[in-house]
C-alpha positions in Angstrom: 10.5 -13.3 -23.5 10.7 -10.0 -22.6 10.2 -9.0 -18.8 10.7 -5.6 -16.9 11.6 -4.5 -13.3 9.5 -1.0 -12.6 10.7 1.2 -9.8 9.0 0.6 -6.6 6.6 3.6 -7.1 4.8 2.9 -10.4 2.7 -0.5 -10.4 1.4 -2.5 -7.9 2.9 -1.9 -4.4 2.8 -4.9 -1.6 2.9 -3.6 1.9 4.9 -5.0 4.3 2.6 -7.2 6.1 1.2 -8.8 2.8 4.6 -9.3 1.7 5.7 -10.9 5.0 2.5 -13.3 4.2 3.0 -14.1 0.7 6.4 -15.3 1.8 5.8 -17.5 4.3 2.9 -18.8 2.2 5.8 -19.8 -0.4 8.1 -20.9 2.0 5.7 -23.3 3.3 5.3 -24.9 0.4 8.9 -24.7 -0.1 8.3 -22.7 -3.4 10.0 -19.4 -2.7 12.5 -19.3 -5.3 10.3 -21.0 -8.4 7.0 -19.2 -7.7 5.6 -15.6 -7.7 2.8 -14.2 -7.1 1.1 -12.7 -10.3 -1.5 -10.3 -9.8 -3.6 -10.0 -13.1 -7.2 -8.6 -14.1 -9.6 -10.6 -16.0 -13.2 -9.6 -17.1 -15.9 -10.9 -14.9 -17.4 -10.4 -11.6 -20.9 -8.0 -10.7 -18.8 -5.0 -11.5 -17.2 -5.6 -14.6 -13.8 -6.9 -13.3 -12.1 -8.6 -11.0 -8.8 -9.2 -9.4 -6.6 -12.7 -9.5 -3.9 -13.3 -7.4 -1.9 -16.9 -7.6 1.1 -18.7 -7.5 2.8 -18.6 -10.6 5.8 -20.1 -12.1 5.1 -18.8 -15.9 7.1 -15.7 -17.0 5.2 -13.8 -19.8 6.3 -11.4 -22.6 5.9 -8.0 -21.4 5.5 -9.1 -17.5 6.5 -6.2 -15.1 8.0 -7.8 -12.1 9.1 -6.4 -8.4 11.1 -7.5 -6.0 9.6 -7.5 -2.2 12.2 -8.7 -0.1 12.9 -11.9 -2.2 9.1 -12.1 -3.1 8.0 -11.8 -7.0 5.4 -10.0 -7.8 4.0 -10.2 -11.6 2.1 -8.5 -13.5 1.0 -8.6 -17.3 0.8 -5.9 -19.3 -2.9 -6.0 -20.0 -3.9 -6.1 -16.6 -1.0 -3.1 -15.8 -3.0 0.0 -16.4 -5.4 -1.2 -14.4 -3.5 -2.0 -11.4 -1.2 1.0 -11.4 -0.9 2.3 -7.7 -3.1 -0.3 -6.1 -1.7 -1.7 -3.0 -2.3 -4.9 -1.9 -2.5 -5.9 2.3 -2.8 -8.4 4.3 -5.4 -8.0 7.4 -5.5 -10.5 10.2 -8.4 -9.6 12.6 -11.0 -10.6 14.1 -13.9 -9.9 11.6 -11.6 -10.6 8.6 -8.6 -12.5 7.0 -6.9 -11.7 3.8 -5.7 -10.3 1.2 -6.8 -6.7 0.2 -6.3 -4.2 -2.9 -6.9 -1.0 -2.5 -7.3 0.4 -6.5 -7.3 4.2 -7.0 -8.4 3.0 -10.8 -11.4 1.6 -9.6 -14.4 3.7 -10.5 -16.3 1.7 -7.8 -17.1 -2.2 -6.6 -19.4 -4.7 -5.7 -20.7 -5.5 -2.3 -18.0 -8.6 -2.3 -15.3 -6.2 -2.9 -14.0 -9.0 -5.4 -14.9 -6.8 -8.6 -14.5 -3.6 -9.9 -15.0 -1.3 -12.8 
């Protein structure tokens, strides 16, 4: 198995808050060192695409992986050209909670914001 650590300025980037999220998400579930969290694009959704990101303990052939403060984040290389300097936040406020990717790839989305093409 081949894997590959990219500089922090290609590939997906995690800010800090989504970062500080994803690991206490992990260290909740006391998980931190065995899991990462793999982003990955899979056909399907209104738009054409959409976006998955799990927990995953899997290491792929040709996976790019970062580092973010001791949190894994995975990509495969399909879903890599498609990803490539989207940055994905976490919001906490009043009218919303999540996760969020902002894609300069996509050439627009759906009304859920969970698709793209």
């Amino acid at each position: 198995m081949t894997t590959t650590t990219e500089p922090t300025l290609a590939g997906v980037q995690l800010t800090d808050g989504a970062a500080a999220k994803v690991k206490s998400l992990l260290e909740a579930e006391g998980s931190l060192d065995e899991l990462s969290l793999r982003v990955a694009v899979q056909p399907g959704g209104c738009s054409g695409l959409r976006y998955q990101l799990y927990f995953d303990d899997r290491d792929l052939d040709g996976d790019i992986v970062k580092d973010y403060d001791g949190v894994k984040v995975v990509t495969d290389r399909m879903s890599a050209p498609y990803l490539g300097g989207a940055t994905i936040d976490f919001v906490d406020t009043i009218e919303k909670q999540g996760f969020t990717i902002d894609n300069p790839n996509a050439g627009g989305s759906c009304a859920c914001g969970d698709s793209f093409h």
